[in-house]
N, C-alpha and C positions, 0 to 999 in steps of 0.2 A: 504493500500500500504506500510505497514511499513516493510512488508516481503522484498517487491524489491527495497525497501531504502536501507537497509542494503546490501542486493547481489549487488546490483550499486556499493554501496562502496567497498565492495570487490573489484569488475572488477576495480576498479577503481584506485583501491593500484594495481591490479596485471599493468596493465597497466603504473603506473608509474614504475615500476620497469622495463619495456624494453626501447628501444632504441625509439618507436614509438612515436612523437612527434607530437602535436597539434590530437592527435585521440580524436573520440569522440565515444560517447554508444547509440546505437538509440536503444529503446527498442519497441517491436512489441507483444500487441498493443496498448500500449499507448503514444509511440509518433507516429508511422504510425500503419493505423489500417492491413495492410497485410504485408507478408514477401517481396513481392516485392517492395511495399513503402519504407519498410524502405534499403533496396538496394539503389532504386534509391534516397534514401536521402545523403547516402552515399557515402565514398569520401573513396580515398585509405588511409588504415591503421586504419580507424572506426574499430570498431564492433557492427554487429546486433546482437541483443541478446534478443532470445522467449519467452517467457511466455507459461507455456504447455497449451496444446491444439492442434485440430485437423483444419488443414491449407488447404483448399481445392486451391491448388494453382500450376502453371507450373514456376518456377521461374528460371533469367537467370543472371547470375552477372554481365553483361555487364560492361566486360572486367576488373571489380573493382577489387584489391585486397585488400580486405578486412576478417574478421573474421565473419564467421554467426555460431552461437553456442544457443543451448536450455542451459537450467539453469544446467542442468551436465558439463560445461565447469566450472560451481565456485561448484558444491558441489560434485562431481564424483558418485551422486547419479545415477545409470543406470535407475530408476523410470521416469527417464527424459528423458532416450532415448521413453520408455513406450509410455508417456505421452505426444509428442511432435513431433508431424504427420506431414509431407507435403505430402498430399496426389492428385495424379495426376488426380482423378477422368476418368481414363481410355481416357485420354482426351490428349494425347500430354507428350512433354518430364517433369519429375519434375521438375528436377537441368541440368543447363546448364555452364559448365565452360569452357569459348573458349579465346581464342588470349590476353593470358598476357605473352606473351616469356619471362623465365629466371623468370617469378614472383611466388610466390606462396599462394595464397590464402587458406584457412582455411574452411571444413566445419564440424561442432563435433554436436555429442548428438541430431541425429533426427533419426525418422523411415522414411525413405523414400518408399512410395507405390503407386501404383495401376497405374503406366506408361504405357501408350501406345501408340508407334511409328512402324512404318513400314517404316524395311530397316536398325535401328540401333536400340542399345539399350534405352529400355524405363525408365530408375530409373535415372542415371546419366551420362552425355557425358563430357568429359572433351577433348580437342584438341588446342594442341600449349599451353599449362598449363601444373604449375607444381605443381600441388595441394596436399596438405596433409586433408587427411578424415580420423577422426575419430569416432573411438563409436558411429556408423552409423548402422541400420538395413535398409540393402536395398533389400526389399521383395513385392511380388507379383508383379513385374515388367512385361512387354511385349516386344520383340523388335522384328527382323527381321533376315537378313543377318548377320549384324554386333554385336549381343552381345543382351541378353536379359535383364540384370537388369545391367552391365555397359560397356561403350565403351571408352576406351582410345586411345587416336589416338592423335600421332608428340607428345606425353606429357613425364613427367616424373609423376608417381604418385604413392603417398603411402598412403598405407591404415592402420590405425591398428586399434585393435582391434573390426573388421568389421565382422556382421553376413550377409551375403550375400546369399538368402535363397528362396527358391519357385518361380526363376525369369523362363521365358521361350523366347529364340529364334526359334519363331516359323517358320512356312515355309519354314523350310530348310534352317534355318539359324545356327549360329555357336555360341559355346561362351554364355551358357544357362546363368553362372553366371556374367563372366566377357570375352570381349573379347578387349585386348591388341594387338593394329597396330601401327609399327613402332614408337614402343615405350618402355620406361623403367618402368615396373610394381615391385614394394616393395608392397607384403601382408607379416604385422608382425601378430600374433596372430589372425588369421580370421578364420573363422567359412564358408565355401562354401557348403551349402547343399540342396537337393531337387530340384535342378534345372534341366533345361531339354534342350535339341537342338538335332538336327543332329548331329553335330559331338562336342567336348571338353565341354561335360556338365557342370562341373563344372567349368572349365577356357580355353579359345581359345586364343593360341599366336601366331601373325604370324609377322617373322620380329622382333621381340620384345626381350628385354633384361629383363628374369624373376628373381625373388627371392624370395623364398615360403619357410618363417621363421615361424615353430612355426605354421602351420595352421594346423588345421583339414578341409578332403575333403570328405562329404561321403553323399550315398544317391541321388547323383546326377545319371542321365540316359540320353542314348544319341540311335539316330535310326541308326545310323552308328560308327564312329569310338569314341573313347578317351572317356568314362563315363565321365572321371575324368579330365586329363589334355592334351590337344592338345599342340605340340608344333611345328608348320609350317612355312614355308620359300617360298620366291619368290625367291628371287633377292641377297638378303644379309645372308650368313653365317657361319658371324664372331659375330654372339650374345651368349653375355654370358646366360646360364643357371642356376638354382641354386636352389635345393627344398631341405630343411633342415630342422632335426627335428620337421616332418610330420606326421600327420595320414592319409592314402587312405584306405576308408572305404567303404563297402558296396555300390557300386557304379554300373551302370548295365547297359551293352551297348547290341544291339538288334543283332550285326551280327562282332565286332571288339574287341577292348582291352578299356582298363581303363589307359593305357599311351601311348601317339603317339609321337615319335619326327622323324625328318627329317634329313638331311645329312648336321649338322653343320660343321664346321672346328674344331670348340672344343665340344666336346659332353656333352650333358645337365650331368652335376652331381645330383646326387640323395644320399645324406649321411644321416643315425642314424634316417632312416625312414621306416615306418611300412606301407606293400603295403598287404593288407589283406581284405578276404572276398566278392571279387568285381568278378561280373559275365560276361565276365571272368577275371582271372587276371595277362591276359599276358600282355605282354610290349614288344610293337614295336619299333624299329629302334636304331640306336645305343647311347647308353646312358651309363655313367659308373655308376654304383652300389653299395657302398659301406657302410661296417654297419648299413645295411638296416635287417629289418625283411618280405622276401617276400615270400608268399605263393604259394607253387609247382614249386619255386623256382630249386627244382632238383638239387642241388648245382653247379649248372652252371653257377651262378652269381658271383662266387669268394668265397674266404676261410673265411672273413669279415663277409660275411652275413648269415644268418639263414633262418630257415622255422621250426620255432615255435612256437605256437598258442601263442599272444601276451596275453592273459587273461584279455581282458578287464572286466572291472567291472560290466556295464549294458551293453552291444552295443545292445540289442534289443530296448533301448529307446535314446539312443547316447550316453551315459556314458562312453567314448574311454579311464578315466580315468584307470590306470595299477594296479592289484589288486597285493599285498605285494610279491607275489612269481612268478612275471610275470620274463622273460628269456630277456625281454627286456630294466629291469634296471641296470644302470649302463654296457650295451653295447655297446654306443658308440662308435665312434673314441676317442680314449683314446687322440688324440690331439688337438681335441675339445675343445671350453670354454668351465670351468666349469657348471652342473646345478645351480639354484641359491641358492640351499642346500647348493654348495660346492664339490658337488659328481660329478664324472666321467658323463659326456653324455649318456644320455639314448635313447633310440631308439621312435622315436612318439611323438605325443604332446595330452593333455599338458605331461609336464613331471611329475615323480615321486616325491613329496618329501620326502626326508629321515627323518622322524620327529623325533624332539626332544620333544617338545611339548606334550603331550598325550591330545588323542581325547576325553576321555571322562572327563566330568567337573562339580562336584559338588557345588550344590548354596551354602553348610555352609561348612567350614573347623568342624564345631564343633556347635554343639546345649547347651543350659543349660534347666534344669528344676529346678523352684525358688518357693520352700517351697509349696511344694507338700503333703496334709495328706496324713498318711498313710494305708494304707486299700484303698486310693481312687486311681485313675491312673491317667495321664496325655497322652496328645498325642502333638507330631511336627509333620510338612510334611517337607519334602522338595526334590528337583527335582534333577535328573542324566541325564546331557545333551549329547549330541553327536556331537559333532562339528567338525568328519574328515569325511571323501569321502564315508565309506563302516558303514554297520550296526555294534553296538556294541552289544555281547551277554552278559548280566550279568550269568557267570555261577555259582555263588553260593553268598549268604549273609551270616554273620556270625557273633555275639559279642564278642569279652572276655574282661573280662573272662566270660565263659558261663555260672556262676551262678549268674551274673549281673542282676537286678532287669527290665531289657531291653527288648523289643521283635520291632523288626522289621516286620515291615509287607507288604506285594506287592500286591497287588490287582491289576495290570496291566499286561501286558505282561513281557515278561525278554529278548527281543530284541529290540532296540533305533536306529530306521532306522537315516539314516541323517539329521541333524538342525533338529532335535525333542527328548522330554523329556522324562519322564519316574516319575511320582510324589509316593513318596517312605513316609510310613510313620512310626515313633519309638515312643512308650509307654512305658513310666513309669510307673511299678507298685511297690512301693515300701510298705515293710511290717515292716519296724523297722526306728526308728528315727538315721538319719546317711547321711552323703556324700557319692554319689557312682559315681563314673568315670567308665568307660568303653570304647570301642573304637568298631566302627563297621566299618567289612572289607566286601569290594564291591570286588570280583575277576571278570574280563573281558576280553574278548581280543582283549586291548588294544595293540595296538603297542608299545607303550613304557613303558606303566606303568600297568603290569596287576593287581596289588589291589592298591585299593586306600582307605584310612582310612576317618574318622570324629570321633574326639572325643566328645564322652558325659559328661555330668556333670549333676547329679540328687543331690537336697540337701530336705528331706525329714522330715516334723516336726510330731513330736507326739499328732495333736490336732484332738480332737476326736468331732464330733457334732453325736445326736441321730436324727431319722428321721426327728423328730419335730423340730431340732435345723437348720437343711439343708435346706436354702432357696429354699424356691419354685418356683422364680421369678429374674431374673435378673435387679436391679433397683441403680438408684442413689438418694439417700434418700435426704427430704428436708432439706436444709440446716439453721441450728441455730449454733447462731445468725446470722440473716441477717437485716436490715444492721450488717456489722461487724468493726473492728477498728483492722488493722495490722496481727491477724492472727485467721484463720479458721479451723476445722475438716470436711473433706468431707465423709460422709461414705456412702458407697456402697457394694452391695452384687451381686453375681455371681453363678447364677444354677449350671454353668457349667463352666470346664474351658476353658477359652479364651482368645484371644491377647488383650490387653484393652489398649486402651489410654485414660485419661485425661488432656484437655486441655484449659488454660483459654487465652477465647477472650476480647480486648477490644471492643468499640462503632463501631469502622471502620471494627472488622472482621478480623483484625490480631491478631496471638496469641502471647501473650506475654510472656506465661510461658506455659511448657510442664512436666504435674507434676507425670504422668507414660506414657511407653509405649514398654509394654511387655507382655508377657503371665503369665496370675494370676491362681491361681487355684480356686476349688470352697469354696465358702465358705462368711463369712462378712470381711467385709476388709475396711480400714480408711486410710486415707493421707492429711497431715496438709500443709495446704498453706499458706507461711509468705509473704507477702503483703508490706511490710516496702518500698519497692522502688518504689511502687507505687502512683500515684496519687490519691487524691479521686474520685469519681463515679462508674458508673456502669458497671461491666464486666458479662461475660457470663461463666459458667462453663458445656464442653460440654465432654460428655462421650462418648465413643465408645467400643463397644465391640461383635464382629462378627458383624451379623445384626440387637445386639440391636445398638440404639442411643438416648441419652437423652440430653437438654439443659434446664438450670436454668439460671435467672436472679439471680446476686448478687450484694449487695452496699457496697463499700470500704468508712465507714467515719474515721476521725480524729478527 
């Protein structure tokens, strides 16, 4: 438990640092064994706080406001939303957050699944609250009428960065992913996709005051109207609308559009958003449009907008991200906040960034090769990463000067899809006793930086062994004298060259001296270990090199 000693602590500086006074951490499961336990243990301004794992449970806050959060509320590891299930077992509501007027309770970092209610949303209900959810995956849901994976109702609620994903309002119900009644719905940075209903597959608002920042919506289908976003009225409207730097994707209604709105008093706005791909993708009722990218668009939508293929990156696997030459950056409303680059408003989410940065990223600035014979070679590896959005091509490798004793070599592909490497490796051959520098140029196309260098350093000796003299064995030879008094000769020899380290342990298996640890060449080789500050007895002298390893006992007297 010395893992969630430490995390306690955290939660527990971060809690002194607010306002919240006498709170306390009920951890689940080891002070209550369920999520609901540790609920009902709880008192306003606590927090329950999960330990991952899979929670077969229907839990309801009863009326507490308090904090329930998996172990991603202290490390922003998302592994933890992964790992950190309440799962409804198709049995009833998951989360229930009802009657705290004006309060706002907390829920972050779980997967909420497998709901099912008839009549309302199955994943989470929240009514007369004003809840803030976080880093929430709320998926494979079931509801009814009112909303298939969430229903807000008389609440204020915000969501961010929420995947909200494969829910269904079945039976001719509304509101596949979310459906918002007589209420105020905030989605920042959420993710609506795959979800299904009759009509606003991916979000149903009726009565409701929306704000749709930063979301992508796609993928969602509906048997009648709104793929994507419903936005409907009884009684009341004067609700504000608001859908901002969005992506409506691939979205696919059986007989209507992929946008519905009704006859507000102020009409929903729609700005520096990308309405693309969605079968079909007209847009009903009156709504203003602007620095939008919409598709068959017909320039009917105003001088602002576009209908230019926005060039997503993958959109066959969801990839919405904007490949370098897309017409949708930096399109904006120019009186937009800035992106968080700094750059003018782009159109869709997420946005572009304008990188300074470069994507591709070498593990050495610079290799050395350390007294290397001549006639014989050496070899490094080392790796070319990819750390931006889109594939990197190495279009050519090169050294100079090119009569450098260097040869690079690739034995892998020469394209570095995304977060993957590319292991690259250079030999030394050198044929005369001499220091050689050179420098090897990587060209790519990279966005910012298309070569990038590593310098070499080869330093080359004139010792010559005949075959008979070239070990045949990789070995650390027995050590004389042993016992020894203050100082020792270790000698060892090398088939082949290899990283080697030498390291001497004491009795307990810590090392106390580290007397190489580099790449040696082939050949016999010695290194003297002076001993003076150490004590008497017995140490350990352990060799490594590739997959050999050896250890010797030795005795230090005085």
């Amino acid at each position: 438990m010395k893992t969630f000693d430490f995390i306690l602590f955290t939660l527990l500086i971060v809690l002194s640092t607010t306002n919240t006074t006498n709170a306390h951490i009920i951890n689940v499961p080891d002070d209550q064994e369920t999520i609901q336990g540790g609920i009902d243990a709880s008192e306003d301004g606590d927090t329950v706080l999960v330990e991952p794992g899979k929670y077969f449970e229907n839990i309801n806050y009863d009326s507490k406001v308090i904090t329930l959060a998996s172990f991603f509320i202290l490390t922003g590891d998302k592994a933890y939303i992964d790992s950190t299930i309440i799962d409804g077992n198709d049995s009833g509501l998951v989360v229930e957050l009802r009657y705290m007027e004006d309060e706002s309770p907390v829920l972050t970092g779980f997967t909420i699944q497998n709901g099912r209610v008839n009549g309302q949303a199955g994943g989470i209900w929240t009514q007369h609250t004003n809840p803030e959810i976080n880093y929430c995956y709320i998926m494979n849901n079931y509801g009814g009428k009112y909303g298939g994976g969430i229903l807000v109702q008389f609440s204020s609620a915000v969501f961010n960065h929420c995947e909200i994903m494969g829910n269904s309002a079945i039976d001719g119900g509304n509101g596949g992913g979310i459906f918002a009644h007589w209420s105020l719905l905030i989605l920042n940075e959420c993710n609506v996709s795959w979800n299904n209903s009759e009509s606003g597959g991916g979000i149903f608002g009726w009565d409701a005051d929306l704000f749709i920042n930063n979301c992508v919506v796609q993928k969602n289908d509906t048997e009648s109207h709104a793929s994507a976003i419903y936005l409907g009225l009884d009684i009341d409207e004067s609700r504000h609308i608001e859908i901002i730097n969005s992506t409506i994707f691939n979205n696919t209604s059986a007989e209507g559009d992929v946008i519905y709105s009704g006859q507000f008093d102020e009409y929903p706005t729609i700005l520096n958003t990308i309405i693309w791909g969605n079968t079909p993708n007209d847009i009903e009722g009156p709504i203003q449009i602007v620095y939008s990218d919409i598709e068959e668009s017909g320039g009917e939508l105003g001088e602002t907008n576009i209908d230019i293929d926005p060039l997503f990156i993958n959109p066959q696997i969801g990839n919405l991200n904007l490949q370098d030459d897309s017409p949708c950056i930096d399109a904006g409303d120019p009186e937009s906040p800035e992106d968080p680059d700094g750059s003018r408003a782009d159109m869709g989410a997420p946005h572009f960034t304008q990188r300074t940065i470069r994507d591709i990223d070498i593990e050495f600035d610079s290799l050395m090769f350390i007294d290397v014979q001549t006639g014989l070679s050496d070899t490094l590896q080392f790796s070319v990463r990819n750390f931006g959005i889109i594939p990197i091509h190495l279009d050519s490798l090169w050294i100079e000067p090119d009569n450098s004793p260097y040869e690079v070599i690739n034995n892998g592909d020469s394209e570095i899809d995304p977060e993957s490497e590319l292991i690259l490796q250079v030999v030394f051959l050198p044929e005369e006793e001499a220091d050689f520098r050179a420098t090897i140029m990587i060209a790519s196309n990279d966005p910012v930086e298309e070569v990038v260098e590593i310098f070499l350093t080869g330093n080359a000796l004139n010792v010559y062994y005949s075959d008979s003299q070239l070990p045949i064995q990789t070995v650390l030879s027995p050590i004389y004298p042993n016992p020894f008094n203050s100082t020792v000769t270790l000698n060892y020899s090398l088939s082949t060259s290899a990283h080697t380290s030498i390291n001497i342990y004491d009795l307990s298996g810590r090392i106390v001296e580290s007397l190489i640890n580099r790449r040696i060449s082939t050949g016999n080789h010695n290194i003297t270990w002076t001993a003076d500050d150490y004590p008497s007895g017995m140490y350990f002298v352990k060799m490594q090199a590739e997959e050999f390893s050896q250890i010797q006992k030795i005795i230090l007297t005085r």
